[in-house]
N, C-alpha and C positions, 0 to 999 in steps of 0.2 A: 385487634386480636386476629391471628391467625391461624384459620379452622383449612388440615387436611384431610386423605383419606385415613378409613380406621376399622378393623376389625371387627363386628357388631355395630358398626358407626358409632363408639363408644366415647375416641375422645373428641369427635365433634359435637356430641349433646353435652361431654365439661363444656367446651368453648361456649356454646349457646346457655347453659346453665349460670357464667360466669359471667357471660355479656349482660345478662339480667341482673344478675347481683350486684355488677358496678352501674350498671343505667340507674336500678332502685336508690343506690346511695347519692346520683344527682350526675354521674361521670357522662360526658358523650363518645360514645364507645362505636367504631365500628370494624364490622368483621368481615375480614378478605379471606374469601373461601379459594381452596386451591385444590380442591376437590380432581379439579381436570387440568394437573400440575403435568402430566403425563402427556397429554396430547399436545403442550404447550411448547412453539420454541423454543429455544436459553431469552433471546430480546420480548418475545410475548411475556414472560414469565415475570423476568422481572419488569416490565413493563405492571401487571398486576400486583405484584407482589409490594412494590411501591406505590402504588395508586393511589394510598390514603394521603400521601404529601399532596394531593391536591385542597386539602380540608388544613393546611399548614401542618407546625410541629405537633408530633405526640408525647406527652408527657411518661406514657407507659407503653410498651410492646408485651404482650403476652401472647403464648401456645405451648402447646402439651407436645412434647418429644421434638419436634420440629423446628426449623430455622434460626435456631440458635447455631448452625453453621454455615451461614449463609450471611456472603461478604459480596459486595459492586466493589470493583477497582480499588482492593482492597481496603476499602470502609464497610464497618460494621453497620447493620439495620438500627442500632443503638445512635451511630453517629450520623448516619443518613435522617434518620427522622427525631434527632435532638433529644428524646427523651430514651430511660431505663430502658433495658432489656430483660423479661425476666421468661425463663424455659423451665415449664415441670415437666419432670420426667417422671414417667410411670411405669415403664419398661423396666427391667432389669438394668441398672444405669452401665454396669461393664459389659452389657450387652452393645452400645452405642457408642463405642471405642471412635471410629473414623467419624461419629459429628465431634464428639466430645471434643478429641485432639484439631479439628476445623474449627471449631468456637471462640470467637474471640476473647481476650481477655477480661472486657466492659461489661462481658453476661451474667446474669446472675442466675443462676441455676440452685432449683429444688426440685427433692424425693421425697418418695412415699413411703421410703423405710430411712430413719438418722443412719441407721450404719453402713447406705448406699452413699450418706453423704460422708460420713468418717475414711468410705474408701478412699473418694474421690482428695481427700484433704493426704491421706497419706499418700496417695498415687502421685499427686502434684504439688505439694506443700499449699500453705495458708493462701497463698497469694497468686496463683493460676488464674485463678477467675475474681472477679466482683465481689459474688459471693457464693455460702454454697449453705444449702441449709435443707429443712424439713418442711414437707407441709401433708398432712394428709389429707386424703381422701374425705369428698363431702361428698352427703346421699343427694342421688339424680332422683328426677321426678317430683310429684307433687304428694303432700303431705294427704294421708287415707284420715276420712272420720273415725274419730276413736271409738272401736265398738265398746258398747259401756258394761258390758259382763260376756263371759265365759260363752253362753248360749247366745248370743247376737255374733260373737267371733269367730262358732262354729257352722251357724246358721249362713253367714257373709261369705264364709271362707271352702270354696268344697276341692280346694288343692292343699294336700292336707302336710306333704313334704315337696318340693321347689327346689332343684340345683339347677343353676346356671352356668356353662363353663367347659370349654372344649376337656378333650380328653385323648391322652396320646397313653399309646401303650408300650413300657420298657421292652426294650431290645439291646442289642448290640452297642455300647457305649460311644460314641466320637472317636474314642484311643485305642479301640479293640486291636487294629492294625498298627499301632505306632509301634515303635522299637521299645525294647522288654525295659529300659531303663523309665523310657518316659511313661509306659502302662501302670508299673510297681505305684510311680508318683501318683498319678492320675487316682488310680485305687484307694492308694493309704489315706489322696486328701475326699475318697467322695467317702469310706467307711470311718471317718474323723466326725464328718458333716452327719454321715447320719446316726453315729454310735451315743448321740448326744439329742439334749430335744429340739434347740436349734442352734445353730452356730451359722454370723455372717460367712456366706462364702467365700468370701477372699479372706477371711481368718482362718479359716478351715484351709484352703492352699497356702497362704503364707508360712501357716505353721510348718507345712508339711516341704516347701520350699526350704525354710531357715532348717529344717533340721537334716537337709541335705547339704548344707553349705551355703546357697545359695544368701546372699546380701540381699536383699530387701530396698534397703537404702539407696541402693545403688539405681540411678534412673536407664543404666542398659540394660536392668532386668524387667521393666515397668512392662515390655509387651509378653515376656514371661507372666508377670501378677494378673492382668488382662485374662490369663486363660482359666482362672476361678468362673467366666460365667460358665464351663462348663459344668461345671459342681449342681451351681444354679438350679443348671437345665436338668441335669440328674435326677438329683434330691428331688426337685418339684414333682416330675414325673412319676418317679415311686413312689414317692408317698402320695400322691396324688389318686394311683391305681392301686395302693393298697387301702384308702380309704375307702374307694369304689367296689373294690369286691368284700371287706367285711361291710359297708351299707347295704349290698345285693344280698347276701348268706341272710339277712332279717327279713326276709319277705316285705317290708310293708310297702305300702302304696306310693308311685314316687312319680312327679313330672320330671324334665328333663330337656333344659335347652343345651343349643352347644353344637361345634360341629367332631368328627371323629367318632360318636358312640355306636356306629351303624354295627360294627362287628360286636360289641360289647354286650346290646342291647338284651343278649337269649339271658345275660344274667339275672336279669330283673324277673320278675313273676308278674308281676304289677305296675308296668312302666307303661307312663305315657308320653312319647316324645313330639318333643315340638320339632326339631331342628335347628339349623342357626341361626336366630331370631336378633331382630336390631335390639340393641338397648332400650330402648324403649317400650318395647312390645314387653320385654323384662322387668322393667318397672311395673307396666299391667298388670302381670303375673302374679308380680309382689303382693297390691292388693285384694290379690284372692286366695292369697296364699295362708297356713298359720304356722309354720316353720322352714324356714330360709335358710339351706347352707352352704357354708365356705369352707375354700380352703382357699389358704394366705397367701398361696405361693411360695415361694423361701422368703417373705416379708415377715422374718419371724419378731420386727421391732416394728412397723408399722404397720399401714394399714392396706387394704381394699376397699373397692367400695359397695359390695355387695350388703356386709353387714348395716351401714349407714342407711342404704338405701332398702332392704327391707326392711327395717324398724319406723322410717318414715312412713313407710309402703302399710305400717302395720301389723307386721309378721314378725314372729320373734325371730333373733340371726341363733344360728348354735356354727359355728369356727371352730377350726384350733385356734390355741393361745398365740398371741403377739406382747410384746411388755407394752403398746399405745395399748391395746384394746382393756389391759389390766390398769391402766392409769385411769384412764376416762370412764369405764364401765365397774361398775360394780357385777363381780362375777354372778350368776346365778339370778341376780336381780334383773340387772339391766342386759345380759346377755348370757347365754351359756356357750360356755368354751370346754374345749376336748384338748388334749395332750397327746402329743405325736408315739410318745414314750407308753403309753396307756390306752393304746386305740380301743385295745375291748371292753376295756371299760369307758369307754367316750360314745362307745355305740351302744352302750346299755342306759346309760343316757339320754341320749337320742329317742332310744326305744321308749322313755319312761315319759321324756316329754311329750312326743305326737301321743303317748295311751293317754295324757293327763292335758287335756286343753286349759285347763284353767293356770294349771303352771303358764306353758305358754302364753296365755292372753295374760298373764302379769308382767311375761318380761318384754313383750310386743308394749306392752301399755308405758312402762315405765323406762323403758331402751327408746323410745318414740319423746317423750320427753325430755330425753338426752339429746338424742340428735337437733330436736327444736331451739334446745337453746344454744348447741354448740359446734352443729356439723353439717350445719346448711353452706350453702354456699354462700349467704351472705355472712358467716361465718370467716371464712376464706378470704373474704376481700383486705380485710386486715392483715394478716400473712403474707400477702402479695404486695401490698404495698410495704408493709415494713420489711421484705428482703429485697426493696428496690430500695432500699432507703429513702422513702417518699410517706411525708405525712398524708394522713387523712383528707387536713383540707383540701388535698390538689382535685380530689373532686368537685366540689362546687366552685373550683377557681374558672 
């Protein structure tokens, strides 16, 4: 497994979380940290970056966003070390245009939303890559003792609402300056994206592509389709900051990690902020927390891992709607979800839950025995190997 740098150091605790979940199923797994990839020559680098060929063949490669574009003398890390190649992507996947296109074709690659991966299948047909598929997000951290009633849940718990999660504020679009033909575009495909509750973003541009004429099909327009992440970027960010300021108008009591909120902050009445805390400190938080929330990103089909990882943590998640979160979860029971389309009413919601803990400690309790049996990370290991096309037994081989 190979563990880089990251954000919150977010996807090197997946690596370490995954390195556990396949050691527990019998695998001998080890992980080349590339942490100081940066200060490294091109021969040091790969020098490390291969160094597990000293323990012979590996039957699996895995890392989150990473070196799945990353070729020696043009053989793949696949073919260099004899076994699968398999790359999650957790990013925005058309945000990663120049690895994607460097990837060899032996990769197998998964998302954390299917119609990141239906992009990818339309962008390059069936046959591009290995394989391309789904896998969601599984909750980080360790599983919190289940407080056994309502008064032990508020008694444990004295952080009473918990967002986690940078926050950038709308401005001036990417195309503000483009010429008026390509601004109209740009426009018509971000009020398509948001005039709806979710729409993938490269559907929302395609659309707005094919009804100017533009061919689809056609592979010279593919670095055209590519410019959908800016939709992405869009949408996330307004909806993002228009959840922020109807959650500030409610006065109630709110922690706060994340980096960017410094100018934001006079909104709040009753904010208490942390800054931008490692993931793991996040996970802490979790268990002291009694409502956790998210928002999805533009992952309006898949997942985050915020909601997984508070309901482990204990805490009930309240989200917007994703179609995973409405397949796996029993709305209301096992989590409560808000609509992009209905914000004012998602935040009277919100309101009703932090007034009523016992609500909450039902969907903490019963959203926590969801993730147990199905969104841990030893959950995931089966995912991974069945989009390597690799049985089970190759761990105890």
């Amino acid at each position: 497994m190979f563990k880089g740098t990251s954000q919150y150091s977010g996807t090197r605790l997946f690596i370490d979380h995954a390195a556990g979940a396949f050691k527990r199923r019998g695998a001998d797994v080890e992980i080349i940290d590339l942490f100081d990839f940066a200060e490294l020559s091109p021969g040091a680098l790969q020098a490390k970056v291969l160094s597990g060929l000293t323990r012979g063949p590996a039957d699996l490669l895995f890392s989150v966003n990473i070196m799945g574009e990353v070729t020696y003398d043009g053989r793949s890390l696949s073919q260099i070390y004899g076994g699968r190649q398999v790359v999650w992507h957790v990013d925005y996947v058309l945000s990663q245009q120049p690895r994607l296109e460097a990837t060899p074709g032996d990769a197998h690659l998964l998302m954390v939303d299917p119609t990141q991966a239906e992009a990818l299948i339309s962008f390059y047909g069936p046959d591009r890559f290995a394989s391309v598929g789904f896998m969601p997000h599984a909750a980080i951290g360790e599983p919190a003792v289940e407080d056994p009633d309502p008064e032990a849940f508020v008694n444990r718990r004295g952080i009473e609402l918990l967002w986690c999660g940078g926050l950038q504020t709308p401005g001036a679009s990417p195309w503000a300056d483009a010429p008026a033909a390509t601004r109209s575009l740009f426009d018509d495909a971000l009020d398509l994206a948001l005039s709806v509750e979710w729409m993938p973003p490269h559907a929302a541009f395609d659309t707005v592509l094919a009804a100017r004429g533009v061919d689809i099909d056609d592979p010279l327009n593919l670095g055209a389709r590519y410019s959908a992440v800016h939709i992405d970027t869009q949408v996330r960010i307004i909806r993002r900051f228009e959840f922020v300021k109807a959650l500030a108008k409610t006065g109630l009591p709110i922690h706060i990690c994340g980096a960017g909120w410094d100018r934001d902050l006079y909104r709040f009445k009753r904010a208490t902020y942390h800054g931008a805390v490692e993931m793991e400190r996040t996970a802490s938080l979790m268990r002291e927390t009694r409502v956790m929330l998210n928002t999805n990103g533009n992952f309006g089909g898949g997942s985050h891992e915020r909601p997984f990882s508070a309901l482990l943590a204990g805490a009930a998640a309240f989200s917007d709607h994703s179609r995973y979160y409405g397949e796996v979860f029993e709305e209301g029971r096992d989590i409560a979800l808000y609509r992009w389309k209905e914000l004012p009413a998602g935040i009277e919601q919100l309101q009703d839950l932090v007034a009523r803990p016992e609500v909450a400690w039902d969907i903490a309790r019963n959203g926590r025995a969801k993730v147990l049996a199905g969104h841990t990370w030893e959950s995931r290991v089966d995912t991974i190997l069945a989009a390597a096309g690799l049985a089970p037994s190759v761990l105890a081989a």
